[in-house]
C-alpha positions as a printed NumPy array, in Angstrom:
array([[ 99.934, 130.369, 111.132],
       [ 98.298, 132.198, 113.85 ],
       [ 95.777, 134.676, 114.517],
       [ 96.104, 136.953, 117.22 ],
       [ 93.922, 139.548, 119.274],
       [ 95.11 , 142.561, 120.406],
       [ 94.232, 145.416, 122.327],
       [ 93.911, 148.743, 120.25 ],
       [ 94.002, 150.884, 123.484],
       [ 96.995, 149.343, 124.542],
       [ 98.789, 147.395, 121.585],
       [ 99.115, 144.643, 124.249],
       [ 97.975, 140.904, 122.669],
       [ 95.008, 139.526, 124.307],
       [ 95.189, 136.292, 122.975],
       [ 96.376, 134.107, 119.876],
       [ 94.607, 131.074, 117.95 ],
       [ 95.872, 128.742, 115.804],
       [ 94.769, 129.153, 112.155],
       [ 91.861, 125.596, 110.804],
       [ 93.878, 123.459, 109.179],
       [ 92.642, 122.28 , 105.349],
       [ 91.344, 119.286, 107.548],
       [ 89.524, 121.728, 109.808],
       [ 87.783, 123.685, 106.926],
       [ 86.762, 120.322, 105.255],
       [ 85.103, 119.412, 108.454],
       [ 83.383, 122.302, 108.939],
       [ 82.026, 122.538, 105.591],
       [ 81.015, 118.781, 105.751],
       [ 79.274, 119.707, 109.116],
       [ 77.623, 123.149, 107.375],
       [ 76.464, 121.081, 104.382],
       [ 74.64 , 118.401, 106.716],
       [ 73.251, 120.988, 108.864],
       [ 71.861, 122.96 , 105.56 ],
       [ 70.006, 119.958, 104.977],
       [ 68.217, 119.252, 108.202],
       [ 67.564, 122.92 , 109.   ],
       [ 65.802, 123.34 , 105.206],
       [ 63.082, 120.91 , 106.8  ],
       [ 62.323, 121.964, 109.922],
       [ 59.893, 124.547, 111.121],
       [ 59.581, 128.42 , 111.274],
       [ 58.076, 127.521, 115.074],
       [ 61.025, 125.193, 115.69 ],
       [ 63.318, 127.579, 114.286],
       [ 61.659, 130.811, 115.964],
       [ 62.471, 128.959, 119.524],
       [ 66.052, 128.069, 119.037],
       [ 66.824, 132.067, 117.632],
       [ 64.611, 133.146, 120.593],
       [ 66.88 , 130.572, 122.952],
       [ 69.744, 132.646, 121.487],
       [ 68.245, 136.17 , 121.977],
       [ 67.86 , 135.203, 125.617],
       [ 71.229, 133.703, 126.195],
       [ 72.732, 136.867, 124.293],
       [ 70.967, 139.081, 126.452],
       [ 72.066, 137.397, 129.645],
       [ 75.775, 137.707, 128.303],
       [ 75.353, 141.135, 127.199],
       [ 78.061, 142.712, 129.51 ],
       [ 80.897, 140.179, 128.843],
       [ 80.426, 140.346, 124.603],
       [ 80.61 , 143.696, 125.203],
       [ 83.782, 143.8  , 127.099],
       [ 85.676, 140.886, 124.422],
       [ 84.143, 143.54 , 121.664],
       [ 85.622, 146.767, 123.417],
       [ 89.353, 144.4  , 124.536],
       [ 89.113, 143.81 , 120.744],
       [ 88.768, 146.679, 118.497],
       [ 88.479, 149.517, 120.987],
       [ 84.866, 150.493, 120.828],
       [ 83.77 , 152.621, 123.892],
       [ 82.108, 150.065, 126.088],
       [ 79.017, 151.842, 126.439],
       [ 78.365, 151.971, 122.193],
       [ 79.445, 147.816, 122.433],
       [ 76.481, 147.476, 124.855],
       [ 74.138, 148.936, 122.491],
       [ 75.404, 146.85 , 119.757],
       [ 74.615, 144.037, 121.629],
       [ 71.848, 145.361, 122.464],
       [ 70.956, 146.065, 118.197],
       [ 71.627, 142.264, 117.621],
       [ 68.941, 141.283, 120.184],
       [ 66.424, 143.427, 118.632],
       [ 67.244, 141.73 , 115.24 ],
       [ 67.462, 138.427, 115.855],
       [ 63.798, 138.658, 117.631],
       [ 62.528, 140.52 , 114.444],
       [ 63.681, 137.884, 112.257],
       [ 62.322, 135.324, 115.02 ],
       [ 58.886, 136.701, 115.023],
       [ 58.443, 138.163, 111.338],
       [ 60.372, 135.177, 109.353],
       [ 57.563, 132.943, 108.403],
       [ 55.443, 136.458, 107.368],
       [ 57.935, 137.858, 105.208],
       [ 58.294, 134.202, 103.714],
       [ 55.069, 133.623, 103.377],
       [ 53.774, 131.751,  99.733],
       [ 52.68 , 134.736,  97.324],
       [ 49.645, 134.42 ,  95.41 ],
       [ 49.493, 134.715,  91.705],
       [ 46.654, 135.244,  89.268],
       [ 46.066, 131.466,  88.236],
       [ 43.645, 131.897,  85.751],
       [ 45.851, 134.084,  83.831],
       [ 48.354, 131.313,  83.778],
       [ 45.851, 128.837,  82.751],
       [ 46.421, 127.382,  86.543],
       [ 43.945, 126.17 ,  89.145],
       [ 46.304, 127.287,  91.541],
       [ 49.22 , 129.707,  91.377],
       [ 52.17 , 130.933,  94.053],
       [ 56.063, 131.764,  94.476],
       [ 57.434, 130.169,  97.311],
       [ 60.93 , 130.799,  99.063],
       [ 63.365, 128.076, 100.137],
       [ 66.583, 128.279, 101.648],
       [ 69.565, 128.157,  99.313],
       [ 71.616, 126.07 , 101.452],
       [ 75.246, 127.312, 103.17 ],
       [ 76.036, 130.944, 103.05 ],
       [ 79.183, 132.202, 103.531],
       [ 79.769, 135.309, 105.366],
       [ 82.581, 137.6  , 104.781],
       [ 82.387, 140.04 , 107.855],
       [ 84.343, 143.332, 109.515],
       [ 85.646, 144.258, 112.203],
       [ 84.088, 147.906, 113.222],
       [ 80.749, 146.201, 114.622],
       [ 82.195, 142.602, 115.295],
       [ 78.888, 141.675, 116.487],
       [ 76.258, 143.653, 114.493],
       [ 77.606, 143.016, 111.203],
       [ 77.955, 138.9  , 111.636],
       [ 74.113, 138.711, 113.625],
       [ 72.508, 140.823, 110.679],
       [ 73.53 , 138.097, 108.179],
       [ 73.099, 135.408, 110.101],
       [ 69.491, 135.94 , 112.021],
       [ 68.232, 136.085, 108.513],
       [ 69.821, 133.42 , 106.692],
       [ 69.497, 130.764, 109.924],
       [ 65.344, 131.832, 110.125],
       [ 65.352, 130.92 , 106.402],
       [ 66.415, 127.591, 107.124],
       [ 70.19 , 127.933, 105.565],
       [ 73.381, 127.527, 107.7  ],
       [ 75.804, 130.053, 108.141],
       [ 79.978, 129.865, 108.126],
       [ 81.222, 133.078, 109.256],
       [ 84.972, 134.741, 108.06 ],
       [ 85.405, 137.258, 110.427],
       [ 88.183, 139.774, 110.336],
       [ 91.149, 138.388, 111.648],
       [ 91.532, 140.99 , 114.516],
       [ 88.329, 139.966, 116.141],
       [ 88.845, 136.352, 116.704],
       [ 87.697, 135.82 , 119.998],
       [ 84.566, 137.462, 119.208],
       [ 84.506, 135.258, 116.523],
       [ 84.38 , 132.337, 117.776],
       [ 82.268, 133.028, 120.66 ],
       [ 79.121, 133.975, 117.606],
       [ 80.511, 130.493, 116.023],
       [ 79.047, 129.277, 119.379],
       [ 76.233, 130.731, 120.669],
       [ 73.543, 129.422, 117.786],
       [ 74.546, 125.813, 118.839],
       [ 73.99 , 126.336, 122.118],
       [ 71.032, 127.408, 121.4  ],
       [ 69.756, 124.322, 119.951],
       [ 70.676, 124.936, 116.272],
       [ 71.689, 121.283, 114.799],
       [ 75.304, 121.143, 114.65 ],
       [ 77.189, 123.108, 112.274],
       [ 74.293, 125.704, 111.289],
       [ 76.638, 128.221, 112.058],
       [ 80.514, 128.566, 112.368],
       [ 83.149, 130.422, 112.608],
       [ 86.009, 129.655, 110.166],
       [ 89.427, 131.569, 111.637],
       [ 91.261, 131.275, 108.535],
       [ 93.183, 134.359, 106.861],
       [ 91.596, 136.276, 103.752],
       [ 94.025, 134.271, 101.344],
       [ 91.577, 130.734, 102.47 ],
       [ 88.203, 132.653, 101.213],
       [ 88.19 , 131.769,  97.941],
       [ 88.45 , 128.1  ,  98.536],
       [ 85.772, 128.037, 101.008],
       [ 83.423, 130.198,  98.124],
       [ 84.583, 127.729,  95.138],
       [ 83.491, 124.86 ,  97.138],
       [ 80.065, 123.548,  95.687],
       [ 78.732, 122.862,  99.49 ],
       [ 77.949, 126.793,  99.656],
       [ 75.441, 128.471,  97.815],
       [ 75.688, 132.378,  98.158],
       [ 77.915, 134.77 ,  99.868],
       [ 77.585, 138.027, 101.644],
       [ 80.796, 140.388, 102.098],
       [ 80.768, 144.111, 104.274],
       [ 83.945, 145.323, 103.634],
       [ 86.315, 147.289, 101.238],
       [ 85.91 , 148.106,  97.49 ],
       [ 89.009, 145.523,  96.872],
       [ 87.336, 142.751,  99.169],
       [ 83.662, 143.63 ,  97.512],
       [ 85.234, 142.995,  94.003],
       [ 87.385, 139.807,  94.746],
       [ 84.851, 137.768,  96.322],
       [ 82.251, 139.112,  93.72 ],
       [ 84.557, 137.919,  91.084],
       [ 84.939, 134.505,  92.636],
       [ 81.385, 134.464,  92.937],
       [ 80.307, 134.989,  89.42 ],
       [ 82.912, 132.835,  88.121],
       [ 80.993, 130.002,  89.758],
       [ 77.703, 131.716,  89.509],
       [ 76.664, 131.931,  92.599],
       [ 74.482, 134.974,  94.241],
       [ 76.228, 137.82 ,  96.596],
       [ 75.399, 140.713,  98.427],
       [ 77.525, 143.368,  99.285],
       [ 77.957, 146.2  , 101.309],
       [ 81.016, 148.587, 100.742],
       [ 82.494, 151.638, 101.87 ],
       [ 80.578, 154.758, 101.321],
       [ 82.033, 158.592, 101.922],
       [ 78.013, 159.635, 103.097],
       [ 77.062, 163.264, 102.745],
       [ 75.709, 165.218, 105.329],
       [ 73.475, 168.226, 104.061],
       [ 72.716, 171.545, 105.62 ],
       [ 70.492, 174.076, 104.128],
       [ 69.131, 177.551, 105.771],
       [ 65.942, 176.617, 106.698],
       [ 67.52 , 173.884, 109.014],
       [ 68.11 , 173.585, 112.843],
       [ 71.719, 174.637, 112.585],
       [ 73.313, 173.999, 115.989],
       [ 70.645, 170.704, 116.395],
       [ 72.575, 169.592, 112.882],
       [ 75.99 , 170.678, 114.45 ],
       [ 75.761, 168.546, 117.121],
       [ 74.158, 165.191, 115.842],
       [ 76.747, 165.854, 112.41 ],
       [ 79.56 , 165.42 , 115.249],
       [ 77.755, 162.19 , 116.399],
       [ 77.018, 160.846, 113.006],
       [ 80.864, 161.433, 112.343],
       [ 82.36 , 159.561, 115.454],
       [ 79.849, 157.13 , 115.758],
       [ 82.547, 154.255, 116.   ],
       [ 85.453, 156.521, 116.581],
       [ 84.431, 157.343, 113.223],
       [ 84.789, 153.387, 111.68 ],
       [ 81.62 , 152.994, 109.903],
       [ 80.619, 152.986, 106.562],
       [ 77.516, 155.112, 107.225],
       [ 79.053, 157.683, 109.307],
       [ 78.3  , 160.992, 108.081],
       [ 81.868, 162.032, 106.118],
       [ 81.485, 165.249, 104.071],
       [ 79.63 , 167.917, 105.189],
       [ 78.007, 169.936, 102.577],
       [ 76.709, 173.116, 104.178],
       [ 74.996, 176.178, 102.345],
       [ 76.586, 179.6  , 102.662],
       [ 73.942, 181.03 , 104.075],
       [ 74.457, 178.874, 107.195],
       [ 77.752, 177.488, 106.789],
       [ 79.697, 180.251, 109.492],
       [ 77.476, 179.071, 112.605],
       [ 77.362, 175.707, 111.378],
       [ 81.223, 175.525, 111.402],
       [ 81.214, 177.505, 114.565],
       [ 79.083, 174.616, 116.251],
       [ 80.329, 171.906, 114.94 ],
       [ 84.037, 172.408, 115.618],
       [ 82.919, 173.128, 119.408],
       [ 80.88 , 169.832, 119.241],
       [ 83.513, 168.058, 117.785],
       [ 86.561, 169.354, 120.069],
       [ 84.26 , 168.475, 123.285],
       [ 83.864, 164.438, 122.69 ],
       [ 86.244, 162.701, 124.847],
       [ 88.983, 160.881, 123.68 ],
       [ 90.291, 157.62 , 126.198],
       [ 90.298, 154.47 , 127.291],
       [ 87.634, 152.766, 125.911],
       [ 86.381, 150.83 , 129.445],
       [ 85.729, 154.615, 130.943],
       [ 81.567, 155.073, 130.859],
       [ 82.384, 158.657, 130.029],
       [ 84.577, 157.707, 126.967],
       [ 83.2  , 159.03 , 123.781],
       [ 85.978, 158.217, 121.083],
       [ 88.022, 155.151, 121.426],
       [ 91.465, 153.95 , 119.634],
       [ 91.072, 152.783, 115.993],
       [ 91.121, 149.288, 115.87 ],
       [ 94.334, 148.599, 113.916],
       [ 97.924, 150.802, 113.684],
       [ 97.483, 150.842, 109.648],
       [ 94.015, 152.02 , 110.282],
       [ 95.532, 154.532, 112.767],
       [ 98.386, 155.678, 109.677],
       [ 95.444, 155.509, 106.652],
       [ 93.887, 158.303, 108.254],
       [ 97.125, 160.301, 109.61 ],
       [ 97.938, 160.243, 105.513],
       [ 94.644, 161.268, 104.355],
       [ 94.971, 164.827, 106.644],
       [ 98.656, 164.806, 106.282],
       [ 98.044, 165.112, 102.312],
       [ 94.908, 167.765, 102.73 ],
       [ 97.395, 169.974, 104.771],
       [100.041, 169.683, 102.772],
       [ 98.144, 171.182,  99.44 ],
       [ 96.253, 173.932, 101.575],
       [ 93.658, 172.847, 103.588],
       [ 92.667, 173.892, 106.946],
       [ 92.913, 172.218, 110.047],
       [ 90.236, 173.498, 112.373],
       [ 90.536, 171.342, 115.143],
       [ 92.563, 167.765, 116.214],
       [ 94.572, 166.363, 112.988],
       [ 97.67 , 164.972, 115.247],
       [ 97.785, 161.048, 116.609],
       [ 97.451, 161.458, 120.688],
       [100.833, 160.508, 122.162],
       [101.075, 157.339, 124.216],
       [100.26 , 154.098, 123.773],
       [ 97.139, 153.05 , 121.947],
       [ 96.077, 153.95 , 118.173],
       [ 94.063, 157.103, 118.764],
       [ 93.463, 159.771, 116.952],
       [ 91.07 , 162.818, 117.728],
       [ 87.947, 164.267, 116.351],
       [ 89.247, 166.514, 113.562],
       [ 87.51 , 168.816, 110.826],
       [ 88.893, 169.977, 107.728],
       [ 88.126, 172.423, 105.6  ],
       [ 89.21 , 173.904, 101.984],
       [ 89.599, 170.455, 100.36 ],
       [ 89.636, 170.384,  96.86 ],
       [ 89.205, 167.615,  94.286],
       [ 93.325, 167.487,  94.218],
       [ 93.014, 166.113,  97.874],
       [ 93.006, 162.356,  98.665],
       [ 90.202, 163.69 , 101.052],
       [ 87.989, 164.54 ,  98.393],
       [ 87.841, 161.212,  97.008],
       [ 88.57 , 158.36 ,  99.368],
       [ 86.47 , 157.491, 102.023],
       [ 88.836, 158.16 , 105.516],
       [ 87.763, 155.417, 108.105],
       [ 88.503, 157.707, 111.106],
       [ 87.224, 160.533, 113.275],
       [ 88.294, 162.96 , 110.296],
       [ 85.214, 165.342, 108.961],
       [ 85.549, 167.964, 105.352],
       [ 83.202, 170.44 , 105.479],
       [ 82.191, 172.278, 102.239],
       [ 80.606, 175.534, 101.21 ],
       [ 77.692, 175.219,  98.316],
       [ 75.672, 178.056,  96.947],
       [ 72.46 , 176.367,  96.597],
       [ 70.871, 173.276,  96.57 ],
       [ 72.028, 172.257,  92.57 ],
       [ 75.273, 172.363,  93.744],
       [ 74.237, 170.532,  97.041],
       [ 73.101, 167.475,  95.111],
       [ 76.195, 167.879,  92.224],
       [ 78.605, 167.786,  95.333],
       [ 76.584, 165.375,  97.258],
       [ 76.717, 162.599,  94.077],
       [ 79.969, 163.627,  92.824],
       [ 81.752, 160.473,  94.444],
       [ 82.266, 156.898,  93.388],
       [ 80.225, 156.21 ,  96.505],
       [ 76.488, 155.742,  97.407],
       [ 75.596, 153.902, 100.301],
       [ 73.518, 156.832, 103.264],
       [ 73.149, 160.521, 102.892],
       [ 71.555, 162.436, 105.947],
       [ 69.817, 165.715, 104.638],
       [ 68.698, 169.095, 107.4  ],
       [ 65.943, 171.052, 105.596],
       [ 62.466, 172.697, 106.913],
       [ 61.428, 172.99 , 103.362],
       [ 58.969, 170.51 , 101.599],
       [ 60.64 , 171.064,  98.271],
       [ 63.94 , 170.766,  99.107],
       [ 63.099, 167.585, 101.132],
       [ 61.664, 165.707,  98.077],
       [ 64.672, 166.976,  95.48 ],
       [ 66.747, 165.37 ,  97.736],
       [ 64.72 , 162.315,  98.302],
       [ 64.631, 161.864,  94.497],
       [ 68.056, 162.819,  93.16 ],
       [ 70.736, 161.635,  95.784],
       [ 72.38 , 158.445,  94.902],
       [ 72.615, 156.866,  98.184],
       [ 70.775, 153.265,  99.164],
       [ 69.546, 155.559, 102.186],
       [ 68.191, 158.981, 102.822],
       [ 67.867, 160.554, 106.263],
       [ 65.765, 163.387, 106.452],
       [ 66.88 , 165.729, 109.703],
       [ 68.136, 162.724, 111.153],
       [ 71.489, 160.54 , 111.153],
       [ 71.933, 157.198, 109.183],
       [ 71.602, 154.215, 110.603],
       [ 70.761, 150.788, 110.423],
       [ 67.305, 148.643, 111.105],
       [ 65.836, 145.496, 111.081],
       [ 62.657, 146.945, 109.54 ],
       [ 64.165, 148.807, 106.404],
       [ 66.533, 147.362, 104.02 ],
       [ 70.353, 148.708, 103.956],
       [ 72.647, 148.602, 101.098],
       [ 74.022, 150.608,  98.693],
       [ 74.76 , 151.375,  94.842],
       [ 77.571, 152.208,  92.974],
       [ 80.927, 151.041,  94.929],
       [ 78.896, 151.08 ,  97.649],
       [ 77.887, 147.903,  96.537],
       [ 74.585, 145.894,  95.728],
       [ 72.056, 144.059,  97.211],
       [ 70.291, 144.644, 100.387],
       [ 70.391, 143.332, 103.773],
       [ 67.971, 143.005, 106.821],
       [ 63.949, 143.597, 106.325],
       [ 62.019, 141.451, 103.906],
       [ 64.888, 141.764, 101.657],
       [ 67.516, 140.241, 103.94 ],
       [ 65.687, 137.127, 104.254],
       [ 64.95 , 136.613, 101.141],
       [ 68.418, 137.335,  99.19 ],
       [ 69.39 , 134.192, 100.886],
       [ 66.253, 132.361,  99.058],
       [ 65.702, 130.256,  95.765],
       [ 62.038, 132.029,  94.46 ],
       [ 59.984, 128.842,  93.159],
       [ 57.169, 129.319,  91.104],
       [ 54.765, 126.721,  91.838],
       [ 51.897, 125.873,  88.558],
       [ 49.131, 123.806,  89.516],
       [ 46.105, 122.16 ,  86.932],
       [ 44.414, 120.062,  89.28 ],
       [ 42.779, 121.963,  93.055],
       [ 42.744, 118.711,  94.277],
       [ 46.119, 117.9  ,  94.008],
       [ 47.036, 121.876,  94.623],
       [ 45.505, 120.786,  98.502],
       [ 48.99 , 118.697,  98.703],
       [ 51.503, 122.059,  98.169]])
């Protein structure tokens, strides 16, 4: 079996690897189990220098992992920068704020009849990650800054369309100074996962990806009870009331749509827009839309790049396909460019109704819906009325509305006259099929911990902890 790399802008292969051998995957769980147990005992210092070693040697590649992750899944070159650029910033967070956010907590010994009471957190051991392609490098660094400052090791399944950019994050902590095998990159196909999870050398896994993916490996995982977090697919909302900035909303909506050429999970999908304001903001946001550029990813001035795959490229033609065909209106884009490549432009739609696929699934694509509410009851109905809950980005001017929204959207994340995204300094996640759990900030780290209470009678021996 092999596992190719291919060009979305071009459909041209790049490359092709030959799929680990059940000989290769023993080794490099051997190698991840060993690892595991020298990393658990060395030091937040010693490990802060080899992550730092890595920041810096990241940093001075910068411009060629850009260009494997734009030859790879199409990203414009200039948005892979700044994703390098995002895994920098979080691998130094996690190198300078581990130990704190790790850091023994004090409880109330004399309550406990103690002379001395704490939790602690220790490193589980080898986590498996379960990663996507839409931010090859993003996704894989935010799981494995974390769980590598901890002290665990990290194997990494990475889709199989990105394996060159696989393999290069199976090398760069080792190079860093990381013992051998702390973390690597398995290229095996989703069919070897649930060996790799069953295997009692790894402790915990963490999984971005579909609903389907989300519930297989969460399955596995409970079957042989062992923790997961996961991040899903999410259909975010993207509020407009009166009092907003209307074209300032227009414009960032359009952004927060094709962030990606639209292939994120926390890309603003539906647009829920009061009727008070909805004419001007459809006005402005078609116009915003219709003006990103659509090209080859390389160009600086490329906005919108090819989706990464051809069925991702069909999945979205049938999701506008099947709104047009029951009644709803195309405003602008909605046809594949022709050529080569998988593109496919910016497009709004509007008049979809719960018969619509549109109304339900999540479309992984450049494709917005824009709806028309009456007030802000109807805002939050809409808003919640999907399986769905991972960001929701809200435009009001008015105090009220602002906390009603805060308080009764189901989303992990709520954006107040702003666009979702991700940081190292708040946790991300999501609830219903968006999934569970919570990555990055203090509760990154520690989801890949074991919390020990620690009980001690005797101060003089509590000196010894």
């Amino acid at each position: 079996m092999t596992i190719a790399s291919i060009n979305p802008a071009t459909g041209e292969t790049i490359a092709v690897f030959a799929e680990m051998s059940a000989a290769d995957v023993e080794g490099a769980l051997a190698r991840a189990a060993e690892a595991s147990c020298e990393l658990r005992h060395t030091s937040f210092d010693q490990r802060r220098a080899w992550m730092m070693e890595s920041v810096r040697l990241l940093a001075m590649e910068k411009e060629e992992v850009a260009r494997t992750i734009t030859e790879e899944m199409g990203k414009p070159i200039g948005a892979a920068r700044e994703e390098v650029s995002k895994c920098v910033h979080c691998m130094t967070y996690y190198a300078e704020h581990a130990e704190q956010l790790l850091a023994d907590e004090s409880a109330d010994a004399y309550a406990v009849g103690a002379t001395r009471a704490f939790a602690r957190y220790q490193p589980l051991g080898v986590v498996l990650g379960v990663m996507p392609w839409n931010f090859p490098f993003w996704q894989a660094v935010r799981f494995a800054a974390p769980a590598l400052m901890a002290g665990n090791a990290g194997l990494l399944k990475h889709a199989s369309n990105v394996p060159r950019t696989a393999r290069r994050l199976g090398e760069l902590f080792g190079r860093a100074g990381f013992p051998s095998g702390s973390f690597q990159t398995l290229l095996i196909e989703v069919e070897g996962v649930e060996h790799v999870l069953r295997d009692r050398r790894v402790a915990a896994v963490t999984l971005t990806g579909s609903e389907a993916a989300g519930a297989a490996v969460a399955a596995i995982a409970g079957s042989v009870i062992k923790p997961s977090v996961l991040e899903l697919g999410g259909s975010d909302p993207f509020i407009v009331m009166p009092s907003a900035q209307v074209a300032r909303a227009a414009v960032v909506g359009a952004t927060a749509r094709c962030q990606n050429s639209g292939q994120s999970c926390i890309a603003a999908k539906r647009f829920i827009v009061h009727d008070a304001v909805a004419d001007e903001f459809e006005h402005e946001f078609v116009g915003a839309m219709s003006r990103l550029k659509v090209g080859d990813p390389m160009d600086e001035a490329t906005e919108i790049g090819p989706l990464a795959t051809h069925s991702a490229l069909e999945a979205v033609e049938k999701l506008v396909a099947d709104s047009r065909a029951q009644g709803a209106n195309v405003l602008c884009g909605g046809r594949r460019r022709e050529g080569s490549g998988w593109f496919y432009p910016p497009t709004v739609v509007s008049g979809v109704t719960p018969r619509m696929r549109l109304w339900r699934e999540e479309v992984f694509g450049p494709v917005a819906s824009v709806y028309r509410v009456g007030g802000i009851d109807e805002a939050v109905e809409l808003a919640n009325g999907t399986d769905f809950g991972l960001g929701a980005s809200v435009w009001t001017e008015d105090r009220t509305e602002r906390q009603r929204f805060v308080d009764d959207l189901e989303a992990g994340a709520v954006f107040v006259n702003g666009m979702v995204r991700s940081y190292p300094e708040l946790p991300f996640g999501g609830v219903k099929h968006s999934g569970y759990g919570r990555e990055l900030s203090a509760h990154g780290i520690r989801a890949f911990c074991n919390l020990k209470s620690v009980w001690v009678l005797d101060e003089a021996d509590a000196g010894t902890f």
